[in-house]
C-alpha positions as CSV (number, residue, x, y, z in Angstrom):
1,X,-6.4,36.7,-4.1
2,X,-7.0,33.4,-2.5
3,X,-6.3,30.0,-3.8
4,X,-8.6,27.2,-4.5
5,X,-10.6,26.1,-2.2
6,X,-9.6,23.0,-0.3
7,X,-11.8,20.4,1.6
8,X,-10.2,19.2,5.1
9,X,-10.6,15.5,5.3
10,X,-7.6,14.9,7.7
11,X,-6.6,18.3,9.3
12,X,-2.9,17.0,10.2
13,X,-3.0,15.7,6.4
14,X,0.3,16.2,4.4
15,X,-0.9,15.8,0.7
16,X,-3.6,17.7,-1.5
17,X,-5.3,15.4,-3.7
18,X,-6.8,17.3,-6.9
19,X,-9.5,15.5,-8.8
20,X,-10.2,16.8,-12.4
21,X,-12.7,14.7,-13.6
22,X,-12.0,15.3,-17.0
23,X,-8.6,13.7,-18.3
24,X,-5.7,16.3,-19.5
25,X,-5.6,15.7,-23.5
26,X,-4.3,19.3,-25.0
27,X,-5.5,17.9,-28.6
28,X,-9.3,17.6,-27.2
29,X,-10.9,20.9,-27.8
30,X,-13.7,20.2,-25.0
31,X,-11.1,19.9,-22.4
32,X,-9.7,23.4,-23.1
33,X,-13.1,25.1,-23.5
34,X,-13.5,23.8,-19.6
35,X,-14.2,26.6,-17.4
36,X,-10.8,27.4,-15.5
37,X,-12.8,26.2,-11.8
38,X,-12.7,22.7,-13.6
39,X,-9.7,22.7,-14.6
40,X,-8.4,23.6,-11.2
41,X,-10.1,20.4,-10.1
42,X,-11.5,19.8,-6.4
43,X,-8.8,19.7,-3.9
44,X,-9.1,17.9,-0.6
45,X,-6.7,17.5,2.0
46,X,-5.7,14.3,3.4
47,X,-3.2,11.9,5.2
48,X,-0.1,10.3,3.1
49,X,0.2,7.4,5.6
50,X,-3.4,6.5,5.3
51,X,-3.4,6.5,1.7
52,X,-0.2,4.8,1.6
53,X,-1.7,1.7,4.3
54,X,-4.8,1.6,2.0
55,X,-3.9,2.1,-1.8
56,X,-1.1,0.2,-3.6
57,X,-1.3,2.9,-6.5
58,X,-0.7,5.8,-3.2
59,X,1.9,3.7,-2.1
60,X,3.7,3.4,-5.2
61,X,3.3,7.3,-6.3
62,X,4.5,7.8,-2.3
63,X,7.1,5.8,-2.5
64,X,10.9,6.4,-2.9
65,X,11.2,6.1,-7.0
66,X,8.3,8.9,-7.7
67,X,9.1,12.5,-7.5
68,X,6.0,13.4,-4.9
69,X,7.7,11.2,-2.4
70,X,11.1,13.4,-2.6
71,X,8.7,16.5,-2.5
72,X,6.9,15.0,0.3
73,X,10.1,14.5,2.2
74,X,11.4,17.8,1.5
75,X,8.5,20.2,1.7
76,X,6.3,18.4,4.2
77,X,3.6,18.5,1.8
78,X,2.6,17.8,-2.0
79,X,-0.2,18.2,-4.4
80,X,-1.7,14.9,-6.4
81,X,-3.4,15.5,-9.6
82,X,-6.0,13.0,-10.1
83,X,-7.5,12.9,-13.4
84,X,-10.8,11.1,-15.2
85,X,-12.8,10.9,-11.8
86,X,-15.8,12.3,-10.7
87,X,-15.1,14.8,-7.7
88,X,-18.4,13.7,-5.6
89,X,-17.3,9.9,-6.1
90,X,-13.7,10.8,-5.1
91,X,-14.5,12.5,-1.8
92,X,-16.9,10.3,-0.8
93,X,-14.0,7.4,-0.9
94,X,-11.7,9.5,0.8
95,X,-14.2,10.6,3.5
96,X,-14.7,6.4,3.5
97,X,-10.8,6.0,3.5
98,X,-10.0,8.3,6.2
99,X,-13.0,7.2,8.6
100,X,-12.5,3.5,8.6
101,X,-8.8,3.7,9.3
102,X,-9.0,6.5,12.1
103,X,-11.5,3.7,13.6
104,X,-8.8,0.9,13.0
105,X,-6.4,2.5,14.1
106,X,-8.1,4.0,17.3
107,X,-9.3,0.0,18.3
């Protein structure tokens, strides 16, 4: 059986951001009534140097104190849980994100 699906922002990206738009609170019934798909979340690959040039929060949660980082420096890859945001609004600012600095950076 396949995994979830994942949307390609960056091709050569190194981390999979998932976006539950619902936050993770085991005491609110609604949340575990959520279809599993939902709670799975959307997952989109992208680039961990763009969101680290961009985002002080990626920076931070890539950086040498957070366990992704050491996970991103020994695997080559990692997954991001992002909770409380609307998927559409999410890939939209990645799409936004990943766009404007390929330009930059191609300039």
């Amino acid at each position: 059986m396949a995994g979830p699906k994942v949307e390609i922002i960056d091709p050569k990206g190194d981390v999979i951001i998932v976006s539950v738009k619902e936050k993770d609170d085991p005491s609110d019934s609604f949340t575990t009534l959520l279809p599993s798909h939902t709670r799975e979340g959307t997952r989109f690959k992208v680039s961990s140097n763009l969101l680290t040039q961009s985002s002080d929060y990626f920076k931070a949660r890539l950086g040498q104190n957070w366990p992704e980082d050491q996970e991103l420096s020994q695997k080559g890859n990692v997954k991001i849980r992002i909770d409380g945001f609307e998927p559409e609004g999410v890939r939209i600012a990645l799409n936004i994100l990943h766009g404007a600095m390929i330009r930059f950076h191609c300039k």
